[in-house]
SEKE-634046 format. One record per residue (C-alpha): residue number from 1; residue in one letter; x, y, z. Coordinates in nm, 3 decimals. Example, Ala and Ser with C-alpha at 12.3 -4.5 7.8 and 13.67 -1.06 7.14 Angstrom:
2
rec num: 1; residu: A; xx: 1.230; yy: -0.450; zz: 0.780
rec num: 2; residu: S; xx: 1.367; yy: -0.106; zz: 0.714
This chain:
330
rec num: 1; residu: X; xx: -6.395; yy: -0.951; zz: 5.392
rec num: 2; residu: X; xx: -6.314; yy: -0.593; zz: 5.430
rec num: 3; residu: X; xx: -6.089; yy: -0.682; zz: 5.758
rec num: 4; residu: X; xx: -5.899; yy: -0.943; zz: 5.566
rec num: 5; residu: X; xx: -5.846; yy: -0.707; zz: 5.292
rec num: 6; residu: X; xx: -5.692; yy: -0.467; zz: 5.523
rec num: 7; residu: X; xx: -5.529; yy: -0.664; zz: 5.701
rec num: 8; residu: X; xx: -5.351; yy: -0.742; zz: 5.361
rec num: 9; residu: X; xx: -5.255; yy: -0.473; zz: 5.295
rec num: 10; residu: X; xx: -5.096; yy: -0.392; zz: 5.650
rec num: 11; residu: X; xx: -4.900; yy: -0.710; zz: 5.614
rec num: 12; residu: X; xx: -4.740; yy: -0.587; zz: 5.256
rec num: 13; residu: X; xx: -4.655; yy: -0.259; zz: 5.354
rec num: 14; residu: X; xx: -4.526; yy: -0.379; zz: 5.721
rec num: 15; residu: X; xx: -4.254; yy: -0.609; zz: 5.470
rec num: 16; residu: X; xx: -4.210; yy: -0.294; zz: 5.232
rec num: 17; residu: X; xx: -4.124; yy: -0.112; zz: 5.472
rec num: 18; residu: X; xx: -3.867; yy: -0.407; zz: 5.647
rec num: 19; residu: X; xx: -3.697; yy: -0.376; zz: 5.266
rec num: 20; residu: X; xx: -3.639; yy: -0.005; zz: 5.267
rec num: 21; residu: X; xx: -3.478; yy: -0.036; zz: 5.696
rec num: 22; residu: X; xx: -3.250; yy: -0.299; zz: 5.529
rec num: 23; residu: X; xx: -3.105; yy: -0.125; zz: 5.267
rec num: 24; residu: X; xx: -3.085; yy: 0.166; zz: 5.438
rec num: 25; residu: X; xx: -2.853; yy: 0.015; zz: 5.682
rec num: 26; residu: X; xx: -2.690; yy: -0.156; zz: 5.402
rec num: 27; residu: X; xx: -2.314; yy: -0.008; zz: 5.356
rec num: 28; residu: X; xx: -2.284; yy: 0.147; zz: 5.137
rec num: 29; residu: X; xx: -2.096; yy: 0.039; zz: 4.816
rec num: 30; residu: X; xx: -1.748; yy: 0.122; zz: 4.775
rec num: 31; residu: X; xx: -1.681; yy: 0.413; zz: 4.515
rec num: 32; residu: X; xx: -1.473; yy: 0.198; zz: 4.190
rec num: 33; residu: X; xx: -1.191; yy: 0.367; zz: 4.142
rec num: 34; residu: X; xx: -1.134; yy: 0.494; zz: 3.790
rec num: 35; residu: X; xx: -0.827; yy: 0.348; zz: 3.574
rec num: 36; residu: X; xx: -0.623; yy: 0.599; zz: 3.423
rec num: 37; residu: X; xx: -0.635; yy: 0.636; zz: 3.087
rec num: 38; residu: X; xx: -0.337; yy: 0.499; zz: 2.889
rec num: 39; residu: X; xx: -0.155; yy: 0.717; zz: 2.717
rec num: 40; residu: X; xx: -0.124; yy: 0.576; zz: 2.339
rec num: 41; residu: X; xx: 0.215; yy: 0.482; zz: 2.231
rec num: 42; residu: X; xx: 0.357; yy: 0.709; zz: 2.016
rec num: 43; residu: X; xx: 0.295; yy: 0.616; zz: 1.594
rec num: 44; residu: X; xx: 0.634; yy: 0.568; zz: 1.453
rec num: 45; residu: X; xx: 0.609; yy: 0.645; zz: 1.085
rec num: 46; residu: X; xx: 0.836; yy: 0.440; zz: 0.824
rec num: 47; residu: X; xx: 0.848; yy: 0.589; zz: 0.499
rec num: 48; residu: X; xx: 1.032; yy: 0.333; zz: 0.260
rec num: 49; residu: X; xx: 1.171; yy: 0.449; zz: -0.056
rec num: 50; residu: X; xx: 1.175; yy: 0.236; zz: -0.342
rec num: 51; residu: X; xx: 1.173; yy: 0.264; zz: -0.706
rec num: 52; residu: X; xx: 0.935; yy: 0.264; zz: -1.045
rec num: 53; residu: X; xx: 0.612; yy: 0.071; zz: -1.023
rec num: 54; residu: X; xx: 0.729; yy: -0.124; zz: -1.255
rec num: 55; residu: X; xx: 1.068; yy: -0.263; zz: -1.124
rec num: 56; residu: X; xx: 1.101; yy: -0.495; zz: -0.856
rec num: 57; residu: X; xx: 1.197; yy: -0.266; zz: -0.533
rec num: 58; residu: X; xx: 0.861; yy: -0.125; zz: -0.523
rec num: 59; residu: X; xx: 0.647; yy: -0.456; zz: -0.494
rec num: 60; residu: X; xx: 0.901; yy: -0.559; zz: -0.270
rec num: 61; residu: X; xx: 0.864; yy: -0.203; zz: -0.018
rec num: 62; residu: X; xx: 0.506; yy: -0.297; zz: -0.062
rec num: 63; residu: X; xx: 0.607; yy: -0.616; zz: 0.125
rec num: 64; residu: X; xx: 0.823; yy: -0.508; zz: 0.335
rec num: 65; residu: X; xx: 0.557; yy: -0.191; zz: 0.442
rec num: 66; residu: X; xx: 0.337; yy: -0.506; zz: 0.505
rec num: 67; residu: X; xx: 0.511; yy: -0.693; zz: 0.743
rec num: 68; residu: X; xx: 0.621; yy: -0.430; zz: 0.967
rec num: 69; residu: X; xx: 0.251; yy: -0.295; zz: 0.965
rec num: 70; residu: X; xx: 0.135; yy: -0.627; zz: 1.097
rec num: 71; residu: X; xx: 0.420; yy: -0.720; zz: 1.333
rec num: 72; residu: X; xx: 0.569; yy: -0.462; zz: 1.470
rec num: 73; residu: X; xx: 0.397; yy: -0.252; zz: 1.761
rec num: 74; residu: X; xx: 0.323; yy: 0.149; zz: 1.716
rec num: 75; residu: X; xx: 0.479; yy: 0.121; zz: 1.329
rec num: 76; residu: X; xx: 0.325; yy: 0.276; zz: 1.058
rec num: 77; residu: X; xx: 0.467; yy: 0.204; zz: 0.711
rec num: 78; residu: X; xx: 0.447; yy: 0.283; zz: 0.426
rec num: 79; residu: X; xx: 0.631; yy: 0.250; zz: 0.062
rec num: 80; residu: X; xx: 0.666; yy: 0.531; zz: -0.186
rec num: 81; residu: X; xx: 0.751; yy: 0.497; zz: -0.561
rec num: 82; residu: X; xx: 1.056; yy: 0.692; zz: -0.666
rec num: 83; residu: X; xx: 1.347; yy: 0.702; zz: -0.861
rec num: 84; residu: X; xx: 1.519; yy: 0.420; zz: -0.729
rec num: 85; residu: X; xx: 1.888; yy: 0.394; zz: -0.603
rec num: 86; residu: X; xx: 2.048; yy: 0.790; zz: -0.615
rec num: 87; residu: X; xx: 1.738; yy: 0.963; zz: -0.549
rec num: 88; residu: X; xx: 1.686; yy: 0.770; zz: -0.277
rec num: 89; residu: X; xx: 2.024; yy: 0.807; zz: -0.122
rec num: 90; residu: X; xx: 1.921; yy: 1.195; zz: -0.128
rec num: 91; residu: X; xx: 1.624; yy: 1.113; zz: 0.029
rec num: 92; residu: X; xx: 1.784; yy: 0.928; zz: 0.330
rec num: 93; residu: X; xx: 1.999; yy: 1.264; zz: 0.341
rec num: 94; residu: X; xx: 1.733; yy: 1.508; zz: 0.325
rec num: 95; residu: X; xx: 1.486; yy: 1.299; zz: 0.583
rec num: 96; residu: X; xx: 1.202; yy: 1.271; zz: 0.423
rec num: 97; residu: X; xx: 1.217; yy: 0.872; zz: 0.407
rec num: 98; residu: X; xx: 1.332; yy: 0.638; zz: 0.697
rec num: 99; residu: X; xx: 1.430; yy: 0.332; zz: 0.524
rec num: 100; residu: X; xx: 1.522; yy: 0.271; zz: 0.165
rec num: 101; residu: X; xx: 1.625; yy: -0.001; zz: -0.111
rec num: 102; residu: X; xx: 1.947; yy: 0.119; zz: -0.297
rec num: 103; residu: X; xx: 2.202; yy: -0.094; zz: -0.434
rec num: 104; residu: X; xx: 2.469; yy: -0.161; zz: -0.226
rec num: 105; residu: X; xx: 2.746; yy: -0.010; zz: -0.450
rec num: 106; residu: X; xx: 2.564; yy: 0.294; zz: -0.463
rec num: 107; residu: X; xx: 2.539; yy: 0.275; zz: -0.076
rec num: 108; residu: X; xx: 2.924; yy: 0.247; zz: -0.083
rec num: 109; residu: X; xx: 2.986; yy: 0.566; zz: -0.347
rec num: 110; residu: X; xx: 2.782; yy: 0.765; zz: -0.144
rec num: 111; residu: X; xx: 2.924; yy: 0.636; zz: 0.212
rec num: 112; residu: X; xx: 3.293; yy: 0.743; zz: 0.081
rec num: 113; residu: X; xx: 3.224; yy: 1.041; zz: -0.176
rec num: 114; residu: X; xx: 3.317; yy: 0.825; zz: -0.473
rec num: 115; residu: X; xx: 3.164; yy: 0.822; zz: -0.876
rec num: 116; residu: X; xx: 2.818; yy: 0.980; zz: -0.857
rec num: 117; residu: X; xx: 2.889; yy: 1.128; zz: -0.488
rec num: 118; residu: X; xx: 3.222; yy: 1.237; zz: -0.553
rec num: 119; residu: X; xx: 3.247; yy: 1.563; zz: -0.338
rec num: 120; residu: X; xx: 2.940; yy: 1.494; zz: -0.133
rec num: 121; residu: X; xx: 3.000; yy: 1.209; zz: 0.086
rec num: 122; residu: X; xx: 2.674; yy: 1.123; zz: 0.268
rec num: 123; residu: X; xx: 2.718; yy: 1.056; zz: 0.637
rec num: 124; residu: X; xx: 2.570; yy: 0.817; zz: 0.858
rec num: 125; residu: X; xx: 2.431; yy: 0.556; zz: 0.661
rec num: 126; residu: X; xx: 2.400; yy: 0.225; zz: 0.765
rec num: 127; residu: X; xx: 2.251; yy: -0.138; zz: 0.656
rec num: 128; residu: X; xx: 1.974; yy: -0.306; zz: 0.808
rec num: 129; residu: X; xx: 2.106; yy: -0.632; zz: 0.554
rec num: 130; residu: X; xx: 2.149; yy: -0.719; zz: 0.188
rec num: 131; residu: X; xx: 1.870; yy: -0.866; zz: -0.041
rec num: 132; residu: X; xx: 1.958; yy: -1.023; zz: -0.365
rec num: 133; residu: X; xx: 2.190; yy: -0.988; zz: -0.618
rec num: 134; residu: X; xx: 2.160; yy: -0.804; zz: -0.932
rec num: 135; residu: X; xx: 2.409; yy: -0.911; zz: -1.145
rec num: 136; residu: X; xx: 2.640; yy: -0.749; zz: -1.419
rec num: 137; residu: X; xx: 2.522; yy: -0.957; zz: -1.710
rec num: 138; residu: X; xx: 2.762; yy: -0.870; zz: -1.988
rec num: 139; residu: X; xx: 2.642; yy: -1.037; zz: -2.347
rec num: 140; residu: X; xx: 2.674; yy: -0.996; zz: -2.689
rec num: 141; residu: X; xx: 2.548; yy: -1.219; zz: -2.975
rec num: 142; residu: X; xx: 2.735; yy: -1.513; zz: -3.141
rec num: 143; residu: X; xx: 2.752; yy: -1.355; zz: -3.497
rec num: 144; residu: X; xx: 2.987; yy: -1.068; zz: -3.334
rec num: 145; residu: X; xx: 3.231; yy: -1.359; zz: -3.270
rec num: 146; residu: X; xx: 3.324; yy: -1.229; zz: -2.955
rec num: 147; residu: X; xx: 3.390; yy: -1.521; zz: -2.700
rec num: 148; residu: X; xx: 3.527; yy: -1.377; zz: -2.365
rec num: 149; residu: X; xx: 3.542; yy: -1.019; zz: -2.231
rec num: 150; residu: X; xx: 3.919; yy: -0.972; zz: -2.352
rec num: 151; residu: X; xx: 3.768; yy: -0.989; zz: -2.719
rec num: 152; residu: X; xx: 3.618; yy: -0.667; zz: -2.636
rec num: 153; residu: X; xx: 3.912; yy: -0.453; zz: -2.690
rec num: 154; residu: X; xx: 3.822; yy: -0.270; zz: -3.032
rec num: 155; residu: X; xx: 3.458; yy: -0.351; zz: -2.979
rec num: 156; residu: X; xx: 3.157; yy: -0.075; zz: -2.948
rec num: 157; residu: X; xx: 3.042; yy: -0.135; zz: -2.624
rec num: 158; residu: X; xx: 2.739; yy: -0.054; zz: -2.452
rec num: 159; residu: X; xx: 2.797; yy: 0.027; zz: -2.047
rec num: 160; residu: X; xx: 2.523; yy: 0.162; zz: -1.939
rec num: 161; residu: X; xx: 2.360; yy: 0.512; zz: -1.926
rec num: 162; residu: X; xx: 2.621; yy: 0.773; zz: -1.822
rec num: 163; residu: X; xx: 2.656; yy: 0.860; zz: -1.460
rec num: 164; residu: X; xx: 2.484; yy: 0.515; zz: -1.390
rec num: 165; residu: X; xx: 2.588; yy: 0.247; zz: -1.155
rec num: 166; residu: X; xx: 2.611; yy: 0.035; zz: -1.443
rec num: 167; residu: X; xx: 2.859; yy: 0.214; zz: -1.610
rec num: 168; residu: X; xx: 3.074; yy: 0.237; zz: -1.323
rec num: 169; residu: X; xx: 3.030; yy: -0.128; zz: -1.270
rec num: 170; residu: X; xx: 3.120; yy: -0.190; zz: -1.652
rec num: 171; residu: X; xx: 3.409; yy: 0.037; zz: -1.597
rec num: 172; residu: X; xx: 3.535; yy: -0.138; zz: -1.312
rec num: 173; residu: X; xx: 3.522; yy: -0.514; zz: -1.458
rec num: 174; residu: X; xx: 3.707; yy: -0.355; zz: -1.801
rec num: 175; residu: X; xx: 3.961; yy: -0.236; zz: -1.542
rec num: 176; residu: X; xx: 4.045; yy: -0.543; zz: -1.370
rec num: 177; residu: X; xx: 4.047; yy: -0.712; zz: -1.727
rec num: 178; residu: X; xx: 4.308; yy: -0.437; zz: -1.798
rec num: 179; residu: X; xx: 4.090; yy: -0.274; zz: -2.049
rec num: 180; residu: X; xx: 4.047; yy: 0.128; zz: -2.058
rec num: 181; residu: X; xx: 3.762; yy: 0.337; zz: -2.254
rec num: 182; residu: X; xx: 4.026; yy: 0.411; zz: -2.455
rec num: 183; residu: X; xx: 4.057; yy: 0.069; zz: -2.589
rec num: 184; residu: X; xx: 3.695; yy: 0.051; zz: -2.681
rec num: 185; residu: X; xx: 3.407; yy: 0.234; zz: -2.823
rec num: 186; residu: X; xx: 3.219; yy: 0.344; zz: -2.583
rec num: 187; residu: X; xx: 2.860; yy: 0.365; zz: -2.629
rec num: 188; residu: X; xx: 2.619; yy: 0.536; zz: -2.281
rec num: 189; residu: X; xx: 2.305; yy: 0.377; zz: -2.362
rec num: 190; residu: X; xx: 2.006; yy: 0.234; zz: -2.089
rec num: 191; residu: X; xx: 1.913; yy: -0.099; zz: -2.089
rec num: 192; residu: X; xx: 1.640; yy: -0.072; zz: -2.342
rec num: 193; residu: X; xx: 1.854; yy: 0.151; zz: -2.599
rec num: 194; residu: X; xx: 2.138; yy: -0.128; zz: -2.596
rec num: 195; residu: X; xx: 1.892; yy: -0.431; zz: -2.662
rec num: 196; residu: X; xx: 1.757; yy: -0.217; zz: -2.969
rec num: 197; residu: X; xx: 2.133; yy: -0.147; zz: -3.049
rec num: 198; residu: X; xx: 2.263; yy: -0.515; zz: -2.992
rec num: 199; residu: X; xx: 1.949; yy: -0.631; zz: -3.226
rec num: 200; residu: X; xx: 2.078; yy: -0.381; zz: -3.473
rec num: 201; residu: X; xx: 2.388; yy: -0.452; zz: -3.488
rec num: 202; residu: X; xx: 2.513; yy: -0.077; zz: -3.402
rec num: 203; residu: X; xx: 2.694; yy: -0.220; zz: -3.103
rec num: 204; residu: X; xx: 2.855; yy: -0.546; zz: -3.019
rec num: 205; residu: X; xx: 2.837; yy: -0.612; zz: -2.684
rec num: 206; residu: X; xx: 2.590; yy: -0.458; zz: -2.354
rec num: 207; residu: X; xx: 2.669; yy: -0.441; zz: -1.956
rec num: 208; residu: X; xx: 2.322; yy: -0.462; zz: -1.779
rec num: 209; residu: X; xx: 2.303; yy: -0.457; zz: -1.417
rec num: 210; residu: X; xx: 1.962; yy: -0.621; zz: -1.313
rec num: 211; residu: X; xx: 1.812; yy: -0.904; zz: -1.137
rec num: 212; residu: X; xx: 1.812; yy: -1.266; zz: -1.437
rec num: 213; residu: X; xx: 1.629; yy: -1.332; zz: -1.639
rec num: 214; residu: X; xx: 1.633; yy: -0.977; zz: -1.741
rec num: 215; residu: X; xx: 1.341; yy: -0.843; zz: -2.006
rec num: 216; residu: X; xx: 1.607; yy: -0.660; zz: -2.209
rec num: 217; residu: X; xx: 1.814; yy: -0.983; zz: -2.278
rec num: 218; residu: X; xx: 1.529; yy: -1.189; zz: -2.352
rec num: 219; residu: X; xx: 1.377; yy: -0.963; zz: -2.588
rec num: 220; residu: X; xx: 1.731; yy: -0.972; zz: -2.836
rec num: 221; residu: X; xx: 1.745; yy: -1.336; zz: -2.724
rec num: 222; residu: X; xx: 1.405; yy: -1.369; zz: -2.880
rec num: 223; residu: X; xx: 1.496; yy: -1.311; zz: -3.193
rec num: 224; residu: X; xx: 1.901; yy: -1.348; zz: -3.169
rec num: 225; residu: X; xx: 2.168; yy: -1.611; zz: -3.022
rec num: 226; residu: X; xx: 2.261; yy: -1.470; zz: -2.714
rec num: 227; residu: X; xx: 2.621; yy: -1.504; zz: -2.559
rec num: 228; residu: X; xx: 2.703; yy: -1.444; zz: -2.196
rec num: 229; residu: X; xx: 3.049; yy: -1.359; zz: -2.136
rec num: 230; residu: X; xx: 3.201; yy: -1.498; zz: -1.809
rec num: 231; residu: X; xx: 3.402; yy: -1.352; zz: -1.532
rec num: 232; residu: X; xx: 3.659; yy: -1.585; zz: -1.408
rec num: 233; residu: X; xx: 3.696; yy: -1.681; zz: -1.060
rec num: 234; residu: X; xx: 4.057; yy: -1.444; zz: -1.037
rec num: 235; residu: X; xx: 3.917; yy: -1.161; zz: -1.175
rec num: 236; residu: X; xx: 3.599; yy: -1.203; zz: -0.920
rec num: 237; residu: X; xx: 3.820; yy: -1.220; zz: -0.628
rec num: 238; residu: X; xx: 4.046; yy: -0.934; zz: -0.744
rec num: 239; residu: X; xx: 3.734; yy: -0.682; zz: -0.801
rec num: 240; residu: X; xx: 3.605; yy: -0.840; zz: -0.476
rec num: 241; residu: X; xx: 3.915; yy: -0.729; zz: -0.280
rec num: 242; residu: X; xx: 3.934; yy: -0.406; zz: -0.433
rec num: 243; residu: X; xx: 3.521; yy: -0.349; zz: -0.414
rec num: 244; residu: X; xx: 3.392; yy: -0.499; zz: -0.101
rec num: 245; residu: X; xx: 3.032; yy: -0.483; zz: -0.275
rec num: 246; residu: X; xx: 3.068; yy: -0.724; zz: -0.512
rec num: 247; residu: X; xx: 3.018; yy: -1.095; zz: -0.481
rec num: 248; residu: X; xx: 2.980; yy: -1.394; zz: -0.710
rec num: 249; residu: X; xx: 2.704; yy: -1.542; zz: -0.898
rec num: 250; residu: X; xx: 2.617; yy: -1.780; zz: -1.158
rec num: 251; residu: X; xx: 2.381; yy: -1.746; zz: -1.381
rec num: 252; residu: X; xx: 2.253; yy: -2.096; zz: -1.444
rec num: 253; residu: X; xx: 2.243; yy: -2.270; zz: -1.769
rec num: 254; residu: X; xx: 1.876; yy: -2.225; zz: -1.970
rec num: 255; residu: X; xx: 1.837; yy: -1.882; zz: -1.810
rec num: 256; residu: X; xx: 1.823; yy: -1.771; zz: -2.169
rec num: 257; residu: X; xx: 1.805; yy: -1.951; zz: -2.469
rec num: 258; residu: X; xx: 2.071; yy: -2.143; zz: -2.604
rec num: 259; residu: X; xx: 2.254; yy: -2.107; zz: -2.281
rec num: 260; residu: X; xx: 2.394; yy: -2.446; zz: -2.226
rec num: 261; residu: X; xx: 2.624; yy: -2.393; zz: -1.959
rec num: 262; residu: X; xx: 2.621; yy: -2.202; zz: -1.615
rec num: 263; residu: X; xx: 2.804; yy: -1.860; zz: -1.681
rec num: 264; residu: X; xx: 3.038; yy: -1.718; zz: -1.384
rec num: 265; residu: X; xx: 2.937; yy: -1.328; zz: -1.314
rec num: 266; residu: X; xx: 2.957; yy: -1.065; zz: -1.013
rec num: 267; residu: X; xx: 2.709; yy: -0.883; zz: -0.869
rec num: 268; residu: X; xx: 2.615; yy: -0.594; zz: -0.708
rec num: 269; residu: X; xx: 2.333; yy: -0.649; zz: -0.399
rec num: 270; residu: X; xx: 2.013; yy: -0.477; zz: -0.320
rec num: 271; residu: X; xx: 1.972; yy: -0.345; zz: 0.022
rec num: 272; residu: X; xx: 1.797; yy: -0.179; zz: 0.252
rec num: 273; residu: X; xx: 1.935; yy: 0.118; zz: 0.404
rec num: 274; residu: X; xx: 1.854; yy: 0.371; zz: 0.703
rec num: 275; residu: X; xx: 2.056; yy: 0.648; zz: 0.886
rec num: 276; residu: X; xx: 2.190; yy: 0.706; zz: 1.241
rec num: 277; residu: X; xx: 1.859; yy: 0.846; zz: 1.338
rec num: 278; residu: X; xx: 1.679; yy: 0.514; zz: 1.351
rec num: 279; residu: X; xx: 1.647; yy: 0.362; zz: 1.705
rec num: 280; residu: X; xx: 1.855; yy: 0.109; zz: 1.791
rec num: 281; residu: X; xx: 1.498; yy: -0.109; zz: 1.949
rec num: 282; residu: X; xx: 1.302; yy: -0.020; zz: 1.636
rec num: 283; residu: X; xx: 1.592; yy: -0.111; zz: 1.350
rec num: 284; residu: X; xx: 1.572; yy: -0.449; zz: 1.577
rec num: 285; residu: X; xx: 1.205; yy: -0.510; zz: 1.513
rec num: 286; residu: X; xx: 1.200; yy: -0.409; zz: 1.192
rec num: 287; residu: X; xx: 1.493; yy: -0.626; zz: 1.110
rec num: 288; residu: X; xx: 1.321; yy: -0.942; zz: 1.312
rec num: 289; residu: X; xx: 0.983; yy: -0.903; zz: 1.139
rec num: 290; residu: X; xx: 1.166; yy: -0.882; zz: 0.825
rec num: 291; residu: X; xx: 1.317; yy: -1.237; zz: 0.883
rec num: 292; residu: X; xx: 1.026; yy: -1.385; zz: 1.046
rec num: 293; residu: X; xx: 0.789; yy: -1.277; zz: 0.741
rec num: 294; residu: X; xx: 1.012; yy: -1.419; zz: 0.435
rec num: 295; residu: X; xx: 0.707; yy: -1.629; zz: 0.273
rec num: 296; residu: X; xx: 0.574; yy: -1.244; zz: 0.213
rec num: 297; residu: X; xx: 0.845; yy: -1.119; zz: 0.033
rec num: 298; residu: X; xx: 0.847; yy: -1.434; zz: -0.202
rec num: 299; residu: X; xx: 0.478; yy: -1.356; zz: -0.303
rec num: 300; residu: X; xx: 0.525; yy: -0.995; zz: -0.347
rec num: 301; residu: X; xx: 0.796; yy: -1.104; zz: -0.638
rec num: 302; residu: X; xx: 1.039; yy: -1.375; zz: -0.761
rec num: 303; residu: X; xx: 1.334; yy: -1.219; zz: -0.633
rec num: 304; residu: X; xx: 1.181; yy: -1.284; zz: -0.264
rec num: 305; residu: X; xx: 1.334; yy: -1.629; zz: -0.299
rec num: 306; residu: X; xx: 1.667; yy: -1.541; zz: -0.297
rec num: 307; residu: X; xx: 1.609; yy: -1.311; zz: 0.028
rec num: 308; residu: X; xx: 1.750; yy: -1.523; zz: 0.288
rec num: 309; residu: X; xx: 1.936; yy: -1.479; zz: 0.663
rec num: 310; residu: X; xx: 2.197; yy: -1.672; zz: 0.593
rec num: 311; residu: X; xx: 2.307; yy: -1.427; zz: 0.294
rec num: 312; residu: X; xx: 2.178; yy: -1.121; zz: 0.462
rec num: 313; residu: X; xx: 2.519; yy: -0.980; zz: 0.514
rec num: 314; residu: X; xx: 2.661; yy: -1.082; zz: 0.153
rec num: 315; residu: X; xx: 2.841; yy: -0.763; zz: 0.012
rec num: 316; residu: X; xx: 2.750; yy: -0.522; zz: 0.283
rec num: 317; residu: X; xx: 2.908; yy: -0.200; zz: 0.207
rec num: 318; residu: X; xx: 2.886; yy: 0.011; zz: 0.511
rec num: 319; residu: X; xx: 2.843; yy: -0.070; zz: 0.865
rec num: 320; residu: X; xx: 2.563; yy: -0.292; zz: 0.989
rec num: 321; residu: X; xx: 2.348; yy: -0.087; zz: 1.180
rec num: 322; residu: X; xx: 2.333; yy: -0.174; zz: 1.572
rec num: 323; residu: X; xx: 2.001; yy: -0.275; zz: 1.586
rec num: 324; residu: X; xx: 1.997; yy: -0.515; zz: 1.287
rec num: 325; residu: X; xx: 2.361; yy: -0.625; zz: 1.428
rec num: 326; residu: X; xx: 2.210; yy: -0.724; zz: 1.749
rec num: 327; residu: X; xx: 1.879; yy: -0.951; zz: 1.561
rec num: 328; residu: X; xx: 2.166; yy: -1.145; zz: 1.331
rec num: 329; residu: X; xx: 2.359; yy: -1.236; zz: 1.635
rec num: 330; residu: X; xx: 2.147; yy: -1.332; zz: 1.866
């Protein structure tokens, strides 16, 4: 028993011992060679200026911050409330936002040292596309009798706060009409001061420059019969020709109450804006996700609707930048 035992034993440890010869003589395993570590790309920050949190650019830079956070590679955006067309043209200047919604006639003042700018022409601004328009809605009520915008002359009229785009938009459209300040009564008061003074009866007509149905209409048409006054096709074209930002609109019929017909207007265009400093590559894929990502910008607001490639060059006021150039003509 013992001999069996041992001889066991001699058996395991003669194989134990075959085991360790073999893997000694084993060769040996090739050292893996170590991958470099990638460098990360480089973060690209996009600041986007926009406008109160309670108008429409800011939902929209929300949006737009979105999109290019999900689609484009290395991007980080982001949208900041400010104070909306001007101030953000200063911020463009100054650097301390990338990207920007303005309205495109402010885009051009500033491009050529015009109005507000006048002295201080802002180089090196250019459009990634146009948005939507907001349109000059000029109305009045019925009881003030007034019918078209030649009835104005003689008329206190509301055109917008002074220094505003508004105001140089109402000045503009009185021009082509042949009508000066001096033939009026002219009355610098915001949006919400000329619905209190239309309702009042202190003025007797308004020029507001927003996006339809605007709040300030429909609270006088609330409680008044509003009248939109209509410009006509000629006067469209010649304000067109003389102001490349402008383009044409209607408002439709039922926008407001008691509206029963479509009404003819102009309007200005949102935009968004960068400078020279943009890459050429990244104003590309910014522009592409943009385009590709439309169904976003309709649930952001309303006005996402009317965002569209096929009118993203509608009143563009300076030159298209290269990048965006190169997505809407591929």
């Amino acid at each position: 028993m013992l001999r069996i035992r041992k001889r066991s034993l001699m058996i395991l440890m003669a194989a134990f011992l075959v085991l360790v010869l073999a893997a000694g003589c084993a060769p040996a395993a090739e050292p893996s060679a170590e991958k470099e570590p990638e460098e990360p790309a480089e973060t690209q920050f996009v600041n986007i200026a926009t406008g109160g949190t309670a108008g429409t650019y800011f939902p929209l830079g929300g949006a737009v911050a979105d999109i290019l956070n999900k689609n484009v590679d290395g991007v980080n955006a982001s949208a900041q409330s400010t104070g909306a067309s001007v101030a953000n043209i200063n911020m463009l200047k100054d650097g301390s936002v990338e990207m920007a919604f303005i309205q495109n006639d402010i885009t051009y003042y500033a491009a050529n040292g015009e109005e507000m700018f006048e002295g201080q022409k802002v180089g090196g601004l250019y459009g990634i596309s146009t948005l939507y328009p907001e349109t000059i809605q000029i109305v009045t009520l019925a009881r003030t009798g007034i019918e078209k915008i030649e009835d104005m002359k003689g008329k206190r009229v509301a055109v917008g706060a002074a220094g505003s785009g508004t105001e140089a938009n109402a000045r503009q459209i009185l021009e082509a009409y042949g009508i000066t300040y001096d033939d009026i009564t002219v009355q610098y008061l915001s949006f919400a001061e000329a619905a209190s003074n239309l309702k009042d009866g202190n003025v007797d007509a308004a020029f507001v420059t927003a996006g339809f149905p605007t709040a300030a209409i429909q609270d006088i048409a609330a409680q008044h019969e509003v009248v939109l006054l209509e410009v006509s096709e000629e006067i469209a074209d010649k304000l067109i020709e003389k102001y490349p930002f402008y383009t044409k609109v209607v408002i439709p019929a039922e926008t407001y109450p008691k509206q029963g017909e479509d009404v003819n207007a102009v309007a200005v265009m949102a935009m968004l804006v960068v400078t020279e400093d943009m890459d050429e590559d990244l104003a590309y894929e910014i522009t592409k996700a943009i385009y590709s990502n439309l169904d976003r910008l309709e649930t952001a607001h309303t006005v996402g609707k009317l965002i569209t490639k096929e009118g993203a060059l509608d009143g563009m006021s300076v030159e298209l930048h290269p990048g965006a150039d190169k997505y809407f003509n591929e």
